[in-house]
N, CA, C and O atoms as a GROMACS GRO file, in nm:
protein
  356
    1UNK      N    1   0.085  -0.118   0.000
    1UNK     CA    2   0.000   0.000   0.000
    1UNK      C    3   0.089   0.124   0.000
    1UNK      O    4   0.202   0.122   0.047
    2UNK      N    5   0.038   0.224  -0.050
    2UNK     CA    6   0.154   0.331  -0.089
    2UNK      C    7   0.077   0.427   0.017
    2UNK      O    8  -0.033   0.390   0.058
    3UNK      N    9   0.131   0.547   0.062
    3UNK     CA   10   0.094   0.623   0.195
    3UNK      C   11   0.134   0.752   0.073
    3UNK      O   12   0.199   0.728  -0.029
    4UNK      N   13   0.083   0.882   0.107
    4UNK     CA   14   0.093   0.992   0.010
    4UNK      C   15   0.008   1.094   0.107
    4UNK      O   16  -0.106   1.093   0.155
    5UNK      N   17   0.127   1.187   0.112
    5UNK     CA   18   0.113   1.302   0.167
    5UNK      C   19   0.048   1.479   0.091
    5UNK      O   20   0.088   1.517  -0.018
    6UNK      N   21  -0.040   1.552   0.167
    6UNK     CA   22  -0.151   1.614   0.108
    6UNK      C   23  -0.085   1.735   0.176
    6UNK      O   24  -0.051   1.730   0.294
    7UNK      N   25  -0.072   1.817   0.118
    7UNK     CA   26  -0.034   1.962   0.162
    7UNK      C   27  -0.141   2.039   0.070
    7UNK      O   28  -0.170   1.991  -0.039
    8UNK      N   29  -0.217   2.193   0.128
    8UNK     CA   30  -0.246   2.268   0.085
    8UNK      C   31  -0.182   2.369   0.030
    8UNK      O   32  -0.116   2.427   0.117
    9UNK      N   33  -0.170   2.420  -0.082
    9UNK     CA   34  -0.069   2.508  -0.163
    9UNK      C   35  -0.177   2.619  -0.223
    9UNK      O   36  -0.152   2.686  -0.323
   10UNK      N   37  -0.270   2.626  -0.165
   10UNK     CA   38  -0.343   2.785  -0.229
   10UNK      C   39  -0.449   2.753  -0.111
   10UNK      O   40  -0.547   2.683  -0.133
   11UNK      N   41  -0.420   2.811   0.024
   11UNK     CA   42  -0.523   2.782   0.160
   11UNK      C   43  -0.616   2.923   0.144
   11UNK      O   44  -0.725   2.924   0.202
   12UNK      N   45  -0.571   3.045   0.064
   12UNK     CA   46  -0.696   3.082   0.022
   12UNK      C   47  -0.801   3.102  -0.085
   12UNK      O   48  -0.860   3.194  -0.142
   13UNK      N   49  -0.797   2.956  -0.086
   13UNK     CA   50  -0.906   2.926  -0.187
   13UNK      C   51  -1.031   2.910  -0.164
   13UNK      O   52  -1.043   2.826  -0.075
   14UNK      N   53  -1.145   2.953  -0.204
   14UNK     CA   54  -1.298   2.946  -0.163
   14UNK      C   55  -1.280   2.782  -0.098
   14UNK      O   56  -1.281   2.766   0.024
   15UNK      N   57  -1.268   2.690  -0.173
   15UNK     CA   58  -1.353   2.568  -0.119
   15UNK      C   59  -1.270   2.483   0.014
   15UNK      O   60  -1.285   2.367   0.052
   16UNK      N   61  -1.170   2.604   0.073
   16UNK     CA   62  -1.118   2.530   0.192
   16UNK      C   63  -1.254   2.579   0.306
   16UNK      O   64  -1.252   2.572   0.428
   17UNK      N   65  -1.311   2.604   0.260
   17UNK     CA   66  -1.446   2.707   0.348
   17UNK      C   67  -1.541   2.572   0.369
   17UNK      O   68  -1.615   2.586   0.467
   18UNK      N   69  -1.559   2.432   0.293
   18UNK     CA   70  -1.602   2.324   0.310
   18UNK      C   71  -1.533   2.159   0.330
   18UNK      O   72  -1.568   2.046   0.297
   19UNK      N   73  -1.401   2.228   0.415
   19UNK     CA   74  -1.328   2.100   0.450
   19UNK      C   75  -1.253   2.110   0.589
   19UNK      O   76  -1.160   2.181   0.625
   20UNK      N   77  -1.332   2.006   0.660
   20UNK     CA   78  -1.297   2.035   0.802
   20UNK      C   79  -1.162   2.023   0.835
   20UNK      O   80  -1.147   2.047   0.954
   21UNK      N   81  -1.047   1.993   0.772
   21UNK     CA   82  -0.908   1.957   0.765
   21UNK      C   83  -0.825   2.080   0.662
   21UNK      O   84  -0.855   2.092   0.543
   22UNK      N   85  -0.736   2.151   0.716
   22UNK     CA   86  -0.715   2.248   0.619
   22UNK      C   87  -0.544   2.237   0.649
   22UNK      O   88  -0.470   2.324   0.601
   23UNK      N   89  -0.502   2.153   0.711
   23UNK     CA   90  -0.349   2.142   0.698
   23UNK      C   91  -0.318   1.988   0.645
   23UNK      O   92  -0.400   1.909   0.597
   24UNK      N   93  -0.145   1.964   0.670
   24UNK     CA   94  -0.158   1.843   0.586
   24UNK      C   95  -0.160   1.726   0.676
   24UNK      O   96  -0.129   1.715   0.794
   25UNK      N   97  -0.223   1.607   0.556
   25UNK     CA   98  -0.248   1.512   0.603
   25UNK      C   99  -0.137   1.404   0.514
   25UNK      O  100  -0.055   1.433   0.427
   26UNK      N  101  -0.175   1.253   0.582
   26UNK     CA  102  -0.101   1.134   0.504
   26UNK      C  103  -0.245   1.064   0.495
   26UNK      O  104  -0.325   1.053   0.588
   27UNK      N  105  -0.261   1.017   0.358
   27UNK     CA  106  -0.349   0.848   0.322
   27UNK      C  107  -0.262   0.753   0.289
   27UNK      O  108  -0.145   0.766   0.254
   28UNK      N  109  -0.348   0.628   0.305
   28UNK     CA  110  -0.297   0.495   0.234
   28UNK      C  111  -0.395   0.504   0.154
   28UNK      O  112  -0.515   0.509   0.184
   29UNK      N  113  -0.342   0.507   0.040
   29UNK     CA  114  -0.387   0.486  -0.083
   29UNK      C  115  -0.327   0.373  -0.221
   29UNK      O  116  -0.210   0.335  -0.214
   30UNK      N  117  -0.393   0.338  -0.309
   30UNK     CA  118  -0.310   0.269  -0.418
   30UNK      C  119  -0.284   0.371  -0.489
   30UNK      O  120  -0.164   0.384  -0.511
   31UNK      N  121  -0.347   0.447  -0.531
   31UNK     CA  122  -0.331   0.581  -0.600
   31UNK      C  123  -0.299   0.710  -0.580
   31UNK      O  124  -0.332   0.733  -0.464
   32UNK      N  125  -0.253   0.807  -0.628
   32UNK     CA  126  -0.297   0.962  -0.590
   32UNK      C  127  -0.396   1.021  -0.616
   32UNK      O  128  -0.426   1.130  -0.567
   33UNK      N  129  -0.468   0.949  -0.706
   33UNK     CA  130  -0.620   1.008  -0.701
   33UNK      C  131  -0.730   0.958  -0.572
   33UNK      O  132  -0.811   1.019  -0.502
   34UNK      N  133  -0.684   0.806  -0.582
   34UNK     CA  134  -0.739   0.716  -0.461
   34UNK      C  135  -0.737   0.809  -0.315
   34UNK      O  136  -0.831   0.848  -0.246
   35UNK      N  137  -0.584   0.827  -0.298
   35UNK     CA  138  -0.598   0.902  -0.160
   35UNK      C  139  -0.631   1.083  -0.188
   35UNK      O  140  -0.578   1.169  -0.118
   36UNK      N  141  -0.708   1.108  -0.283
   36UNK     CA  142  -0.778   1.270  -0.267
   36UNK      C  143  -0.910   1.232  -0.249
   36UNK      O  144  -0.997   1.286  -0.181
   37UNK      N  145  -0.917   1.105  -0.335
   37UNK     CA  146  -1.087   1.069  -0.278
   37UNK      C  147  -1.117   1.082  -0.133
   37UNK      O  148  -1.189   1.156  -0.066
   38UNK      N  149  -0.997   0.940  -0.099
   38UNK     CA  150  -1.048   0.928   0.058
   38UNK      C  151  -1.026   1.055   0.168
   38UNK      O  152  -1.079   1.054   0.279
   39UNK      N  153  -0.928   1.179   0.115
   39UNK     CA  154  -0.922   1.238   0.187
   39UNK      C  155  -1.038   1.363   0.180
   39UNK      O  156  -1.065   1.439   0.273
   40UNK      N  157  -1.099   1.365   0.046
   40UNK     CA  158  -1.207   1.429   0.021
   40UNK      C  159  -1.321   1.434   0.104
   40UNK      O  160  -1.382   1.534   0.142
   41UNK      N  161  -1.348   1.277   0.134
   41UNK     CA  162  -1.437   1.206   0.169
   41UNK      C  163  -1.445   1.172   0.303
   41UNK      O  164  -1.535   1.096   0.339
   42UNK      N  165  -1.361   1.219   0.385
   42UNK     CA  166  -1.314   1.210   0.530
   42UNK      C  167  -1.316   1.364   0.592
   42UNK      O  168  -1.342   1.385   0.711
   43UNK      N  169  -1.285   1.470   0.494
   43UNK     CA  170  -1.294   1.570   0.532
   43UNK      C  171  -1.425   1.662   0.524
   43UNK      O  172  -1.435   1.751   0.609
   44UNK      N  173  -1.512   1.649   0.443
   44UNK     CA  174  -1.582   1.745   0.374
   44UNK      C  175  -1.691   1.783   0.500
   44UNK      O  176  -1.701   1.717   0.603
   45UNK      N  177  -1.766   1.898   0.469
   45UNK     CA  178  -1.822   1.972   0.615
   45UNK      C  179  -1.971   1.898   0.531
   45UNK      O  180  -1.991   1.876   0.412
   46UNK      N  181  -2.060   1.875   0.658
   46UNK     CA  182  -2.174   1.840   0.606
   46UNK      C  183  -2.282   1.973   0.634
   46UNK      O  184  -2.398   1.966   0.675
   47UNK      N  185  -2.199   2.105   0.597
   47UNK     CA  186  -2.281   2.206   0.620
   47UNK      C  187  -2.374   2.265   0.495
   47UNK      O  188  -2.357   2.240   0.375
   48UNK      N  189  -2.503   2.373   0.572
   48UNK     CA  190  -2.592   2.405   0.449
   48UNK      C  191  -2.483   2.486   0.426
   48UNK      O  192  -2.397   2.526   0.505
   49UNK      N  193  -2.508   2.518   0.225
   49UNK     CA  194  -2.448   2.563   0.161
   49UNK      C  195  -2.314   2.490   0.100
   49UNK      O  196  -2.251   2.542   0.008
   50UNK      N  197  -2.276   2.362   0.162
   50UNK     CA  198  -2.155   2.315   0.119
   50UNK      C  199  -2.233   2.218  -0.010
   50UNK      O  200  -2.144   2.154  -0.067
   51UNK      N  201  -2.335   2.197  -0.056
   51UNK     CA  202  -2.343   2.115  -0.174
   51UNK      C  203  -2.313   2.160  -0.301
   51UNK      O  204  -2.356   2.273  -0.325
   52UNK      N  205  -2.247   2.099  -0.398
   52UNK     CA  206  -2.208   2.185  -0.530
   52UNK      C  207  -2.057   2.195  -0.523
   52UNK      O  208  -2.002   2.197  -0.633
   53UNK      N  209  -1.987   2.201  -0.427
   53UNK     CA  210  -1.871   2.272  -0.422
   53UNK      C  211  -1.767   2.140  -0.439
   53UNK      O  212  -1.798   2.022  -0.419
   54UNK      N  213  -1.647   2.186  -0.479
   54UNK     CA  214  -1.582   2.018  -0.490
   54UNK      C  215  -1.480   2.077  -0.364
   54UNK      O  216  -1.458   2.191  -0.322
   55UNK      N  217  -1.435   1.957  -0.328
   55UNK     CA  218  -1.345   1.962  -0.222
   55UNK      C  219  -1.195   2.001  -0.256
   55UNK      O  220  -1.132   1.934  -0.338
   56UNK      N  221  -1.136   2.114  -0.189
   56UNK     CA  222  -1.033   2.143  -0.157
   56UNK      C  223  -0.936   2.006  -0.220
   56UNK      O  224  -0.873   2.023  -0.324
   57UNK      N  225  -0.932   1.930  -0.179
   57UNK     CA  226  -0.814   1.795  -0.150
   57UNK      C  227  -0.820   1.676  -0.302
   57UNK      O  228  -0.757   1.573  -0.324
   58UNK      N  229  -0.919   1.745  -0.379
   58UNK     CA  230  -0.933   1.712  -0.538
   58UNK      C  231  -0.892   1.774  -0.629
   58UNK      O  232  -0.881   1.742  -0.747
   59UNK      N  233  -0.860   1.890  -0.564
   59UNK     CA  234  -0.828   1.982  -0.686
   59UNK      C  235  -0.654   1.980  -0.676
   59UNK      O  236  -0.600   1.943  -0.572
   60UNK      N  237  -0.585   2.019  -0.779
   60UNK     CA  238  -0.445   1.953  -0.773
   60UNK      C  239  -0.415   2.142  -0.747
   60UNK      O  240  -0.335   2.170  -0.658
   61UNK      N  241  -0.470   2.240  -0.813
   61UNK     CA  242  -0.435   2.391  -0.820
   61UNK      C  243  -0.433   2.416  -0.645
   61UNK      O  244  -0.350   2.489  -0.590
   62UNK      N  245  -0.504   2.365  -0.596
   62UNK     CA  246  -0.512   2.418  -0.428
   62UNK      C  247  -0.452   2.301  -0.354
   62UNK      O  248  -0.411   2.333  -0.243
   63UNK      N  249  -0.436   2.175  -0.386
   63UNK     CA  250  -0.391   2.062  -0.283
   63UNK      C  251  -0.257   2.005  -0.386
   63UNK      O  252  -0.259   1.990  -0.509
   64UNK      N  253  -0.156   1.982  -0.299
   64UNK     CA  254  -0.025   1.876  -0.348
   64UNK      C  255  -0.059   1.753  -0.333
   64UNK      O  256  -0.157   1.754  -0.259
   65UNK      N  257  -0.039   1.673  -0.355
   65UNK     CA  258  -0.057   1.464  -0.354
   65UNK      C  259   0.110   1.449  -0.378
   65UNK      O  260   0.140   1.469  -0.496
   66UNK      N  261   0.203   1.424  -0.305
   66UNK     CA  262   0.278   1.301  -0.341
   66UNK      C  263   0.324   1.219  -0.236
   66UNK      O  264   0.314   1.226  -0.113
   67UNK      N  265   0.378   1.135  -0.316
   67UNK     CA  266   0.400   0.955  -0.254
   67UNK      C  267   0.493   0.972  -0.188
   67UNK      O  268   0.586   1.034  -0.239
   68UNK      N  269   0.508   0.923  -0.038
   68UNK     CA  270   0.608   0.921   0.086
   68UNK      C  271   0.603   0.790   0.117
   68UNK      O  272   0.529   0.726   0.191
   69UNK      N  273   0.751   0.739   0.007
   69UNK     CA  274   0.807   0.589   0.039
   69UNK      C  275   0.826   0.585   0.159
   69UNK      O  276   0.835   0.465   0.183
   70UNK      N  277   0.840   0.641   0.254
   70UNK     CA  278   0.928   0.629   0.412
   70UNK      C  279   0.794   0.579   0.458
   70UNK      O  280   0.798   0.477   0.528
   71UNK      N  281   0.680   0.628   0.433
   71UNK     CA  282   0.597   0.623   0.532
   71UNK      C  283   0.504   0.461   0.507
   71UNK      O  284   0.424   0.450   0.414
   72UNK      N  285   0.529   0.358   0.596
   72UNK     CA  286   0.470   0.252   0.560
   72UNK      C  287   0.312   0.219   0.642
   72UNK      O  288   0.215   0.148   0.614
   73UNK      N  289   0.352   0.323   0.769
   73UNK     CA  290   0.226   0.236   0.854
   73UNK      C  291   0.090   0.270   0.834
   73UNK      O  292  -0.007   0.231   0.900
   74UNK      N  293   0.090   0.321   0.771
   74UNK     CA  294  -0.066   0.394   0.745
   74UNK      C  295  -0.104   0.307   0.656
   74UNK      O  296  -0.040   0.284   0.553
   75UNK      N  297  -0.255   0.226   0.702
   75UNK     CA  298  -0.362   0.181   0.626
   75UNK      C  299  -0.416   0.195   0.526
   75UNK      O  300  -0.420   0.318   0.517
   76UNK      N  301  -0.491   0.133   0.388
   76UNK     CA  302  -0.518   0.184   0.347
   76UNK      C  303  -0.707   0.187   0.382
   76UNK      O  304  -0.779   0.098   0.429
   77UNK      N  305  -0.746   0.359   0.327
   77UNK     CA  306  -0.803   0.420   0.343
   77UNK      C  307  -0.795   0.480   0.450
   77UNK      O  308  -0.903   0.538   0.459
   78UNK      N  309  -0.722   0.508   0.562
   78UNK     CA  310  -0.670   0.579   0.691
   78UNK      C  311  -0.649   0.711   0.634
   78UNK      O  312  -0.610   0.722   0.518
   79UNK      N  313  -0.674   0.820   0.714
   79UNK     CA  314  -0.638   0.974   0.670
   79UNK      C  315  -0.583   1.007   0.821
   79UNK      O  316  -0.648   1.002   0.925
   80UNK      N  317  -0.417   1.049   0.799
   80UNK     CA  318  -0.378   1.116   0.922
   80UNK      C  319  -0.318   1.221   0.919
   80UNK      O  320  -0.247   1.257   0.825
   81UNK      N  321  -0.344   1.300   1.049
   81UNK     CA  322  -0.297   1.434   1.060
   81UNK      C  323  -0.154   1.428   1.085
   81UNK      O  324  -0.098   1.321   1.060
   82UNK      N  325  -0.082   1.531   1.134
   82UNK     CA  326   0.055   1.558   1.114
   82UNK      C  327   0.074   1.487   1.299
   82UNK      O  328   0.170   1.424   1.340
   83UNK      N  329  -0.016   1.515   1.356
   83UNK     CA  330  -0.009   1.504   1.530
   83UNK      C  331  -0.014   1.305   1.519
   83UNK      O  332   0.075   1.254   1.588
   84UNK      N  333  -0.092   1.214   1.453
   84UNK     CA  334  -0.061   1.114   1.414
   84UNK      C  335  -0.205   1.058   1.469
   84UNK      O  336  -0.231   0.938   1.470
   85UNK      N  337  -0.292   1.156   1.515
   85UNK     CA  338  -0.431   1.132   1.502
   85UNK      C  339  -0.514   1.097   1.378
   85UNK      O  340  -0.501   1.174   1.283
   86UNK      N  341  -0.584   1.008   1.366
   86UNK     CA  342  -0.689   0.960   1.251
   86UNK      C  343  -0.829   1.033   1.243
   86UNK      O  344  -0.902   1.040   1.341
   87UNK      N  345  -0.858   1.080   1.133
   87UNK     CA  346  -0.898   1.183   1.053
   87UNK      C  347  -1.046   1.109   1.033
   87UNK      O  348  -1.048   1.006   0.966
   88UNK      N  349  -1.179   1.165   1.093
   88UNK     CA  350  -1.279   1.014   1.064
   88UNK      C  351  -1.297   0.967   1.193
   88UNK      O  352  -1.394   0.894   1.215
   89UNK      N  353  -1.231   0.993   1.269
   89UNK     CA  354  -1.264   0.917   1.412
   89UNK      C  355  -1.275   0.959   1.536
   89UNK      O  356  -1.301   0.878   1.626
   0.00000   0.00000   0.00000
C-alpha cells in the first residue's frame, strides 16, 4: 500500500471554506487520485451551503498529492494528521 502526503498550496481558496481539515495530512492509498478521494471524503463539512462545491483535497491547483516511500504504517483508506491522530474518528 503506498501512503501519500496532502499539503495545501493555495489555503486561500474558496472551497477550503467546506473541509474540516485544512493542513496536511497522510493516506494509504493505491493511487494519488485514490488518496484525494479518501481524503475528500473524510474531510468534507456536512454544512448548508456546502453542496455543489468540490473539495479542496481534489483539486491539484489548491492541494499537493505526493508519494512518501518512508511512510509505511498507514492503512489503506486511513487519513492522518501531522499530530498522528486519525482523521474520521
Amino acid at each position: 500500500m503506498n501512503v501519500y502526503r496532502l499539503d495545501p498550496i493555495d489555503p486561500g481558496h474558496p472551497s477550503w471554506r467546506h473541509s474540516m481539515e485544512k493542513d496536511t495530512v497522510w493516506a494509504g492509498a493505491p493511487t494519488a487520485q485514490d488518496a484525494r478521494n479518501f481524503v475528500a471524503a473524510k474531510t468534507k463539512l456536512a454544512a448548508p451551503g456546502a453542496a455543489g462545491f468540490e473539495s479542496p483535497w481534489l483539486d491539484a491547483a489548491v492541494t499537493s498529492c505526493v508519494w512518501e516511500p518512508s511512510m509505511t504504517h498507514i492503512s489503506a483508506g486511513t487519513v492522518v494528521r501531522a499530530d498522528g491522530s486519525i482523521v474520521g474518528n
